[in-house]
C-alpha positions in Angstrom: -37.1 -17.0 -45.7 -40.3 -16.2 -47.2 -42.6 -13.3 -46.2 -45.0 -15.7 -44.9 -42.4 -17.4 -42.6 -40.9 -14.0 -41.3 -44.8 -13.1 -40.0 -45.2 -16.6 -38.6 -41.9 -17.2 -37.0 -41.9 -13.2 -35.7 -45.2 -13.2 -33.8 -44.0 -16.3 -32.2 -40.4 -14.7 -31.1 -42.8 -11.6 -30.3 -44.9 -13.9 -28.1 -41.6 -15.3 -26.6 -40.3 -12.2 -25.7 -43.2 -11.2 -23.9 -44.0 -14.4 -22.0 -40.0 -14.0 -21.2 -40.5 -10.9 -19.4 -43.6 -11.9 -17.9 -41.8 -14.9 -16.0 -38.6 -12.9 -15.5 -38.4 -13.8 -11.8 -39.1 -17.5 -12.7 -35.2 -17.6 -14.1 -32.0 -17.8 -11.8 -30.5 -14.2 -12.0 -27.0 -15.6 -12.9 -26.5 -18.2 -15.1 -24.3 -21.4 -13.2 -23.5 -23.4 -15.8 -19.9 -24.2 -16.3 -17.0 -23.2 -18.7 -17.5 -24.7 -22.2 -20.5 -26.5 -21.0 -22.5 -24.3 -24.0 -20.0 -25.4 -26.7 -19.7 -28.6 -25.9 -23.3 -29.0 -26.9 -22.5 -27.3 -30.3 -22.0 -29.0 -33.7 -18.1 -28.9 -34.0 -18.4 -27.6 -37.8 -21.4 -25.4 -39.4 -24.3 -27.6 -40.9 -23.9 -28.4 -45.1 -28.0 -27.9 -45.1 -30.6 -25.8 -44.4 -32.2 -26.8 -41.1 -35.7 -25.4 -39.7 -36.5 -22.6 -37.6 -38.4 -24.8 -35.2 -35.5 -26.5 -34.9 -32.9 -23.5 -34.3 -35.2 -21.9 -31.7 -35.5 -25.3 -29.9 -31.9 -24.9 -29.5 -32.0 -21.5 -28.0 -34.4 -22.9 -25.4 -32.3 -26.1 -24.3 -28.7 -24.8 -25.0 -28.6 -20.9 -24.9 -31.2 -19.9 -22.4 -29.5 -21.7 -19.7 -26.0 -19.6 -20.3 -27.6 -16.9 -19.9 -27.3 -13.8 -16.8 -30.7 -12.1 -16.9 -30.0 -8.9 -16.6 -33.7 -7.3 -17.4 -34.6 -9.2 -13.8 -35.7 -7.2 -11.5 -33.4 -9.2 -9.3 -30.6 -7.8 -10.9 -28.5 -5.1 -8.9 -25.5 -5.7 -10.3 -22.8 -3.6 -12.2 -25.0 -0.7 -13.9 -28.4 -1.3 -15.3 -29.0 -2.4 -18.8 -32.6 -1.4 -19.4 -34.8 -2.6 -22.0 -38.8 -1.5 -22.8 -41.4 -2.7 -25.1 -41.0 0.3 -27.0 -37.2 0.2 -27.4 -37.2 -3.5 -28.4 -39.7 -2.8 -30.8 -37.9 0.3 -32.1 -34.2 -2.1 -32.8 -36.7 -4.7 -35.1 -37.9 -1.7 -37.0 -34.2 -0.8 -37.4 -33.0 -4.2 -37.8 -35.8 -4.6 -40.7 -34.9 -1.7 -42.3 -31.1 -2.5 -42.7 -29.7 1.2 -42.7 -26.5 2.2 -43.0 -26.6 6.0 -42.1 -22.5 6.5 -42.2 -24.0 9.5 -44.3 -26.8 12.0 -44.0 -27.1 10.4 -48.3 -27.3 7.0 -47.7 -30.4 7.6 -45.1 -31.5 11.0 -44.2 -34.3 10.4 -41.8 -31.5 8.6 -39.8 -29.3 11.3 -39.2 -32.0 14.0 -39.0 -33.8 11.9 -36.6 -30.7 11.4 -34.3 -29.5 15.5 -34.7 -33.1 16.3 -33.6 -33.2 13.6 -30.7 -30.2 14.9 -29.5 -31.0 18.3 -29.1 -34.6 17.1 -27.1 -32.0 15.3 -24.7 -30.3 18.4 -24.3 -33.4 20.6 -23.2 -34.1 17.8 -21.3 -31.3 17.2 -19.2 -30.3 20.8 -18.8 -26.8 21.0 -20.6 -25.2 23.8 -22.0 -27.1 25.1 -25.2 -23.3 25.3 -27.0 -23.9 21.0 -27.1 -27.1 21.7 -29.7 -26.7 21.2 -33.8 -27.6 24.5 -34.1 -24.9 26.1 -32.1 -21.3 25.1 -32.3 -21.4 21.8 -31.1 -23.7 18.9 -31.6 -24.2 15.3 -30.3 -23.7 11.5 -31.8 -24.5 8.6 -30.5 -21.8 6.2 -30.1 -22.5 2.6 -29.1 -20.8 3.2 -25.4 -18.9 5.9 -23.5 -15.6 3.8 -23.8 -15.9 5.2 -27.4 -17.1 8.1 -26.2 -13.7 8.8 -24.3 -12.0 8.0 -27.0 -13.2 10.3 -29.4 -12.8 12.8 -26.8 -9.4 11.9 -26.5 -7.9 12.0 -29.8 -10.0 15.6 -30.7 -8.0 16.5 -27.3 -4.5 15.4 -29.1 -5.2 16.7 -32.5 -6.2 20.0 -31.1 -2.7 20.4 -29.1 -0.6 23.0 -30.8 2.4 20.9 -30.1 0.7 17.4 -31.4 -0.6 19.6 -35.0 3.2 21.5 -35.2 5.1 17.7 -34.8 3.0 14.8 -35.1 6.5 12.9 -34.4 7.4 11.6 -31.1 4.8 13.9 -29.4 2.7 11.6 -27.9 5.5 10.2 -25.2 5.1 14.1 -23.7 1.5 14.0 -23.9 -0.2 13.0 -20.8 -4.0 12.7 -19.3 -5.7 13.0 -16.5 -8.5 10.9 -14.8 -10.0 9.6 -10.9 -8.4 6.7 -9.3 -12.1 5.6 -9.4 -12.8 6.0 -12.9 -13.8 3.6 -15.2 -11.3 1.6 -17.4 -11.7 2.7 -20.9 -10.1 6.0 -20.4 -6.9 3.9 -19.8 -8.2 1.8 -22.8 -8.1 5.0 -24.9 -5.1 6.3 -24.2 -3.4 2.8 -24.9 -5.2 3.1 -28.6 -4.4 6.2 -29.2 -0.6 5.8 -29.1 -0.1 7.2 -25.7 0.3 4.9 -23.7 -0.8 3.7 -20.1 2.6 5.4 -18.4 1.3 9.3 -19.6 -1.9 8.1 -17.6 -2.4 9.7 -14.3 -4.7 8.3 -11.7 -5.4 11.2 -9.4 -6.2 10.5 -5.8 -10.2 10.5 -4.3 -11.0 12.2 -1.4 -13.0 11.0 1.8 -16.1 10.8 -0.6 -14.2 9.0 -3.4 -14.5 12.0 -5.8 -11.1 13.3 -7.6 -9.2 15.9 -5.6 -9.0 19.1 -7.5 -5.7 19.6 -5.9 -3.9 16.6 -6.3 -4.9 17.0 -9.9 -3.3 20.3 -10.3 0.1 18.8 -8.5 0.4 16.7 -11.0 0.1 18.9 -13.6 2.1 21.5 -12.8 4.6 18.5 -11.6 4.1 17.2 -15.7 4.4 20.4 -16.5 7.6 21.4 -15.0 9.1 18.2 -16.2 8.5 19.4 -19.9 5.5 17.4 -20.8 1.9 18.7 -22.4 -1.1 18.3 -19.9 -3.4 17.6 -22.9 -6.5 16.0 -21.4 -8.6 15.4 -18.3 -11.3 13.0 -17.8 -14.1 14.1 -14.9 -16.9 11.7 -13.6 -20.7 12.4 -12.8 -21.3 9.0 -11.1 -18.4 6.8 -10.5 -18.8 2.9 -11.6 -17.3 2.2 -8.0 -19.5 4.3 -5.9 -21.3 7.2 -8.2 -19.2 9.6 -6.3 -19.4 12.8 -8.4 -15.9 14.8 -9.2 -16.0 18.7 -8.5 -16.3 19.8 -11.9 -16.6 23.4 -10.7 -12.8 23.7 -9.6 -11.7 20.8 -12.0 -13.6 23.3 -15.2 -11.7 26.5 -14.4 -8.1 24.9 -14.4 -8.7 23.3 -17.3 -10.0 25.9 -19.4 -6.6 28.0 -17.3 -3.9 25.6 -19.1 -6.2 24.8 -22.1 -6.9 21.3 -21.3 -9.5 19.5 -23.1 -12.1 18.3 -20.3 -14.2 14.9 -20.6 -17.2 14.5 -18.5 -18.8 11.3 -18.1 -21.6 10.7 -17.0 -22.9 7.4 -18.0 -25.7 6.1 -15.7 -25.6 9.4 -13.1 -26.6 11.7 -16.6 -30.1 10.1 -17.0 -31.0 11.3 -13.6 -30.7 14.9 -14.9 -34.1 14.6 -16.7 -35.3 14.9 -13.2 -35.1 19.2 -12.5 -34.4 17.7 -8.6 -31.5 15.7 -10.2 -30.3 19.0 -12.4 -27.6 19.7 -9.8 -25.2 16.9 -11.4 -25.2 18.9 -14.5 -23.7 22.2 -13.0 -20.4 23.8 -14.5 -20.5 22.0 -17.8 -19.6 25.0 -19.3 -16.6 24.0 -18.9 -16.6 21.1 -20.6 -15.2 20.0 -24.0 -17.5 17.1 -24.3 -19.7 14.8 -22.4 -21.4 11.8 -22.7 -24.1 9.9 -20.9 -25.8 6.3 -22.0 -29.6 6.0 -21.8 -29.0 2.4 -22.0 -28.2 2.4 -18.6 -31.2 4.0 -16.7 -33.5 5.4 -19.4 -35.3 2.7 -20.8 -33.9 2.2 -24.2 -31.8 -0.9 -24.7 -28.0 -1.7 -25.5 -26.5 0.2 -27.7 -27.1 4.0 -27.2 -24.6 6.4 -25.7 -25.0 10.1 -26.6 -21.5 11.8 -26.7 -22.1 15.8 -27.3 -18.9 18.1 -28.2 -18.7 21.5 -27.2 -17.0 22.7 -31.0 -18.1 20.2 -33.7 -14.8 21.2 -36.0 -12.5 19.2 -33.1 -14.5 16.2 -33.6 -15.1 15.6 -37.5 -11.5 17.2 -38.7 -10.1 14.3 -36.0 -12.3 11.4 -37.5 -13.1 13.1 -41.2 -11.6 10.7 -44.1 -13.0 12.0 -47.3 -12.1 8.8 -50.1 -13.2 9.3 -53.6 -16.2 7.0 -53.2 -18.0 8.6 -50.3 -18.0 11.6 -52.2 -21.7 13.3 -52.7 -23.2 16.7 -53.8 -24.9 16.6 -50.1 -21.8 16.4 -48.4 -20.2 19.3 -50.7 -22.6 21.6 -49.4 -21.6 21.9 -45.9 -25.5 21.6 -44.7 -25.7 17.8 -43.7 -24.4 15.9 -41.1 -22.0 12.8 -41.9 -21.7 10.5 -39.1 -18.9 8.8 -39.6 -16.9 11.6 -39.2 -17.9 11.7 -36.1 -16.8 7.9 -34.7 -14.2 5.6 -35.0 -15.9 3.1 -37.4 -17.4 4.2 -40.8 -20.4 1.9 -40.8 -23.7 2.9 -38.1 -27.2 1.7 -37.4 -30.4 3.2 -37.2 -30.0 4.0 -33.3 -32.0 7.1 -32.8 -35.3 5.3 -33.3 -35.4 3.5 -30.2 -34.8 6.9 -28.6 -37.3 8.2 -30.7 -39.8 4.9 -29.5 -39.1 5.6 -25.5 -39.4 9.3 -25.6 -42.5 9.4 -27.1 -44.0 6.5 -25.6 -42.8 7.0 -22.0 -42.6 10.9 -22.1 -40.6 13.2 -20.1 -42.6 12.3 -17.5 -42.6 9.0 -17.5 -38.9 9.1 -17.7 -38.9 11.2 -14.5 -41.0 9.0 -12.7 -38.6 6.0 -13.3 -35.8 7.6 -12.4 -37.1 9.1 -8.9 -38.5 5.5 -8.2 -34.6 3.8 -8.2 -34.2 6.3 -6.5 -36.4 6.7 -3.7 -35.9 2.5 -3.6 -32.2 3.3 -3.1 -32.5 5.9 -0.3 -34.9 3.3 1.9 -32.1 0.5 1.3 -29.3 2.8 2.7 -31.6 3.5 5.7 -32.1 0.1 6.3 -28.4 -0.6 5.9 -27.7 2.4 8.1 -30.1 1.2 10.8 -28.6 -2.4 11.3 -26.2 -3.7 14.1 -24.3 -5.7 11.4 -23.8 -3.6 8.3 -22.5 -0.3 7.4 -22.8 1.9 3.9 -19.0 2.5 2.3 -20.1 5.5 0.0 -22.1 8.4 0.1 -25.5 7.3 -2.1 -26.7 10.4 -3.9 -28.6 7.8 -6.8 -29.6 4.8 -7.3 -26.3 2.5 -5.8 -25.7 1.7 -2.0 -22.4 0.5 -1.5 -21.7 -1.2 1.6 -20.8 -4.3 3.9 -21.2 -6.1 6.5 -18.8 -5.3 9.9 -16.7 -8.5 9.6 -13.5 -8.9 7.0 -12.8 -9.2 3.9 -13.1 -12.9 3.5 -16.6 -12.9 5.3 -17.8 -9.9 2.4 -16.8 -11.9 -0.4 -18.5 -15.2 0.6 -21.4 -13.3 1.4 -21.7 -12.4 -2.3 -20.7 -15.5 -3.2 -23.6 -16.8 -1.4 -26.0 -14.2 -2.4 -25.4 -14.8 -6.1 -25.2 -18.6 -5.7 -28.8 -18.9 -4.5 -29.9 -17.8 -8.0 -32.1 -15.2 -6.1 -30.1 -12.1 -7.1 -27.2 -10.6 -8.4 -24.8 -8.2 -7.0 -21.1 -7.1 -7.9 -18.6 -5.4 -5.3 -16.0 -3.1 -5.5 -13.1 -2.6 -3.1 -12.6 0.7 -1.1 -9.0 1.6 0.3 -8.8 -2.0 0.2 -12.2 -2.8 1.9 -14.1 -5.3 0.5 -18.0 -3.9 -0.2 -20.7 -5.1 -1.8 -22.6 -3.1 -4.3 -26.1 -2.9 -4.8 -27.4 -1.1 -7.9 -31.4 0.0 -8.7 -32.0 0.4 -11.5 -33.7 -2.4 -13.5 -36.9 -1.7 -15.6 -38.9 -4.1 -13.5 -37.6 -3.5 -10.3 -40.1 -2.7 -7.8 -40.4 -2.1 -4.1 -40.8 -5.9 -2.9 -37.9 -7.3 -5.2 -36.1 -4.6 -2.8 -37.3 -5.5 0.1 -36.7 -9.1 -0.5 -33.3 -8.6 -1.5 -32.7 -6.9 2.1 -34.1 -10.2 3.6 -32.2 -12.0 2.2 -29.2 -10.4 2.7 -30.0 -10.5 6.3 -30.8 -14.4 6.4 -27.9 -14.8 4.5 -25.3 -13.1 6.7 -27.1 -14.7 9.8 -26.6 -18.2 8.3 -22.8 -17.7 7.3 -22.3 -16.7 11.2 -23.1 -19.5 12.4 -21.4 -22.0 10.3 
């Protein structure tokens, strides 16, 4: 592609992407369309010849576009949000252009500078401990999602076992980890990867709130550990993907750090919050922590892929992950000064993903940040009075965010058409969760263009809705 084709074609997928976002609420939230239905409108082998771009973007519009769930609607509530911004968009096609590969601090130094530095901002900004900065002991990465996150956590948490480093053989059938009922599946994806298996997994029962209870989870460890196995790792949420409920980390901390148990917080949609000093609370006790993480592709404006994953002693991380092979080898790295990423994540390779942090920070500010966040918010708390206030629904969860759970006072069956229905209509888009075997709907607020009346007119419908399934 020539130079004068990339300008061409890129202010008309600029121009695209703004007149998308423009007509946003003109799209069905969910895309309907049915199982191989986008295939079978594909060539069955790749084309001999070069076709045009005309051609190939009037193939995204008739084949793709329809296949596609709109998450940046601000009819969206479901799962967790997965923000975008103008400024973070822009920031990935300045990335993309440039093509870097920063696995080292050689092969682009602005690139891991620029991510140390962001990461120490976030950590002013949030309010975490000061041990979590680049110039302390520990330092930050970002990975492309907590699931890695957790799993970087995890295997620094087995190397740094006495028993693991004295026999590396057979040890990892007495290791075991610890982690909510209600936490989120890649912690028992990690521990499958990392040779441990799902049995030396223990879920440890919620309370009335759905939060882990401290004293289940030190049963089962002195159970584990009277049985002769090696408590190596425990796994604490700030903001559950069920129901954001938030695990005591302030008696969870102390027994960890007690039996020398490496302690995972994550905190991937509650953390953003934090940059609010009201929000600041959800942050307490993470001195105790080993590591945390928290994904600002979530709730703070910057798009898919960015999860920031601090450690509490840098050495844990990079002598888990460090491979030094003859042909990575630099005078940079030989002085002990730099940074090299890819010792601290699974994969070598890594994009340029501190610039679209750099892009919404500066762009938005602090204070724009805040004010986004306390808006969800505020939206949320008026949704869970209105829930609270009706004959016919009632909330499930405690809503200290940005997501209501509840349902409506019928069974199961009735719940899940109502979602069903709900998500049919092309309207909206919620998920659900289930709750000591309750069925209830989950509605999440947190979408970078959701405002007060796509609120309210999710509520109305979700009332008309209900109303109409009565009655047939």
């Amino acid at each position: 592609m020539k130079s004068d084709q990339f300008r061409r074609y890129g202010h008309q997928l600029i121009d695209q992407i703004a007149d998308y976002i423009d007509h946003l609420e003109d799209y069905p939230v969910q895309s309907h369309i049915k199982p191989g239905d986008i295939r079978s409108q594909l060539p069955p082998q790749a084309p001999e010849h070069s076709e045009s771009f005309d051609a190939i973007l009037s193939d995204f519009e008739n084949i793709i576009m329809p296949g596609i769930t709109h998450w940046q609607s601000p009819n969206f509530f479901g799962y967790f949000p997965a923000n975008h911004s103008g400024p973070s968009i822009l920031a990935e096609l300045l990335s993309a252009g440039l093509g870097v590969q920063g696995m080292l601090w050689l092969t682009s130094p602005a690139a891991t500078e620029l991510e140390t530095h962001m990461l120490d901002w976030l950590i002013d900004a949030l309010g975490l401990p000061s041990f979590f900065k680049s110039t302390e002991s520990g330092g930050g990465v970002i990975q492309d999602s907590a699931s890695s996150a957790v799993l970087c956590a995890l295997l620094s948490a087995r190397e740094r076992s006495s028993q693991w480093q004295s026999n590396h053989l057979g040890i990892q059938q007495h290791l075991v980890a610890y982690t909510s009922a209600h936490a989120h599946s890649s912690v028992e994806k990690a521990i499958r990867i990392a040779g441990i298996g799902s049995d030396n997994l223990r879920l440890i029962a919620v309370d009335e709130n759905h939060a882990m209870r401290a004293d289940a989870l030190a049963h089962a460890i002195k159970t584990d550990q009277q049985n002769g196995l090696l408590p190596f790792f425990v796994c604490a949420t700030i903001g559950t993907t069920s129901t954001t409920a938030i695990d005591p980390v302030n008696t969870i901390g102390p027994f960890c750090k007690q039996h020398d148990i490496w302690l995972h917080i994550d905190a991937a949609l509650a953390g953003s919050a934090a940059i609010c000093p009201e929000f600041r609370w959800l942050h307490n006790d993470l001195h105790y922590a080993d590591s945390y993480c928290f994904n600002p592709h979530k709730w703070l404006l910057t798009n898919f892929d960015c999860d920031c994953f601090y450690v509490k002693q840098r050495s844990n991380l990079t002598q888990t992950l460090g491979v030094n092979p003859e042909y990575l080898k630099n005078t940079a790295t030989d002085t002990g000064k730099v940074f090299d990423y890819r010792d601290w994540q699974i994969p070598l390779g890594r994009r340029f993903r501190s610039l679209k942090l750099w892009f919404v920070i500066r762009f938005y500010g602090l204070e724009g940040l805040r004010s986004h966040i306390r808006n969800h918010v505020e939206l949320s708390q008026q949704f869970s009075e209105w829930i609270d206030a009706h004959p016919d629904f009632e909330l499930m969860a405690p809503n200290p965010l940005n997501l209501i759970c509840f349902r409506h006072r019928s069974d199961n069956i009735f719940n899940q058409k109502l979602l069903e229905t709900l998500n049919a209509s092309g309207e909206c888009f919620l998920t659900h969760t289930q709750l000591n075997k309750i069925y209830a709907l989950r509605v999440c607020i947190g979408g970078t263009y959701t405002r007060k009346q796509h609120v309210q007119k999710l509520w109305q419908l979700i009332q008309k809705t209900s109303q109409t399934l009565q009655t047939t």
